[in-house]
N, C-alpha and C positions, 0 to 999 in steps of 0.2 A: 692621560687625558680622557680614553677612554672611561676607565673608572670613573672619574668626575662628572661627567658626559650621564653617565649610570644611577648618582646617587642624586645627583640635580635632578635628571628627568624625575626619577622616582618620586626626591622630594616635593617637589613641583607638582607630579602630578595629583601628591595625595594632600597637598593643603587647593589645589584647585576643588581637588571631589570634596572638602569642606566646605566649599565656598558655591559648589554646584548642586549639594543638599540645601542648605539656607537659600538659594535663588529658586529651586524646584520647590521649595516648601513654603516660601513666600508668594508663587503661583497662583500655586493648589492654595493657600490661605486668601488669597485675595480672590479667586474664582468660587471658593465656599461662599464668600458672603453675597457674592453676583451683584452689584449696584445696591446695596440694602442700603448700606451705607456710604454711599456714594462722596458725602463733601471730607469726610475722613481718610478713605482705603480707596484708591483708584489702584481699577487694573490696568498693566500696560499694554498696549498695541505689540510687542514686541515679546509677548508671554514665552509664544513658541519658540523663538528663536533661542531665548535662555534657558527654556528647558532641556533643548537639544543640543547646547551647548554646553551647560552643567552636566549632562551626560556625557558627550564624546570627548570633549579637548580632554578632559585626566582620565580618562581610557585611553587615548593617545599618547599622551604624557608617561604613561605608566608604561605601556606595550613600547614606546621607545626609547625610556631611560633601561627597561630591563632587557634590548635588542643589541644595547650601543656597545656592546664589547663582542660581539659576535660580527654582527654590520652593523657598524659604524656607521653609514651613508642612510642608510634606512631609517635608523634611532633619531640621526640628525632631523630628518627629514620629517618623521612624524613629532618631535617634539616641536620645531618650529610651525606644524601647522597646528601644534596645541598652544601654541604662544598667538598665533594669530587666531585662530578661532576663539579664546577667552576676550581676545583685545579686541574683535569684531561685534562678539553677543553678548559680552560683559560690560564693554568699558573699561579704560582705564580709573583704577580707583585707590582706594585706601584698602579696599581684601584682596584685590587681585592684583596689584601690582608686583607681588610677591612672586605666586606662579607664574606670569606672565614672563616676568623677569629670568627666574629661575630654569624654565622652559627656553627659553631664549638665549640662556648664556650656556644652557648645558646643547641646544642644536648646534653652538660655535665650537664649543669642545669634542662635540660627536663628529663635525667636520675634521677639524684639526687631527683627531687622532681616526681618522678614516686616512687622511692623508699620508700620516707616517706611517701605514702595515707596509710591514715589508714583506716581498711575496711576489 
């Protein structure tokens, strides 16, 4: 379980950071043009939160799928707040529901195989 726990987080966390470059870059794209065109490209009220979000959760994602076979409870622990952090400053959608998912089911397996070390 660990291992699974390992390649979910990972995978998870690396189609998140695809999804957290196209949100950080749609940004920066929508703050270049600053209201010029305002009835076309609106910026959101919620810029920062997804940039900071596109940043950390699959840095989380990544640092706990690649922990989960060492500590397990750790890996668990930061994948599921990469699952909550993309579903908090992302939304649930058609690109994230992937990582989110992903992240989320590898925290239940990072639990699971935390639970069976024997020791």
């Amino acid at each position: 379980m660990k291992n699974a726990a390992m390649v979910l987080g990972i995978i998870g966390g690396i189609v998140g950071m695809i999804v957290g470059f196209f949100v950080y870059g749609w940004v920066v794209f929508t703050d270049w043009f600053n209201g010029e065109v305002a009835d076309t490209i609106e910026v959101s009220a919620n810029a920062g939160r997804w940039q900071m979000v596109g940043l950390v959760a699959p840095i989380l994602a990544i640092a706990g799928g690649a922990m989960s076979n060492q500590r397990p409870m750790i890996g668990a622990v930061l994948m599921f707040l990469s699952a909550a952090g993309m579903y908090w400053g992302l939304g649930f959608g058609v690109f994230t529901m992937f990582p989110i998912a992903m992240c989320a089911v590898a925290g239940v397996l990072g639990m699971a195989g935390a639970g069976s070390e024997k020791g």
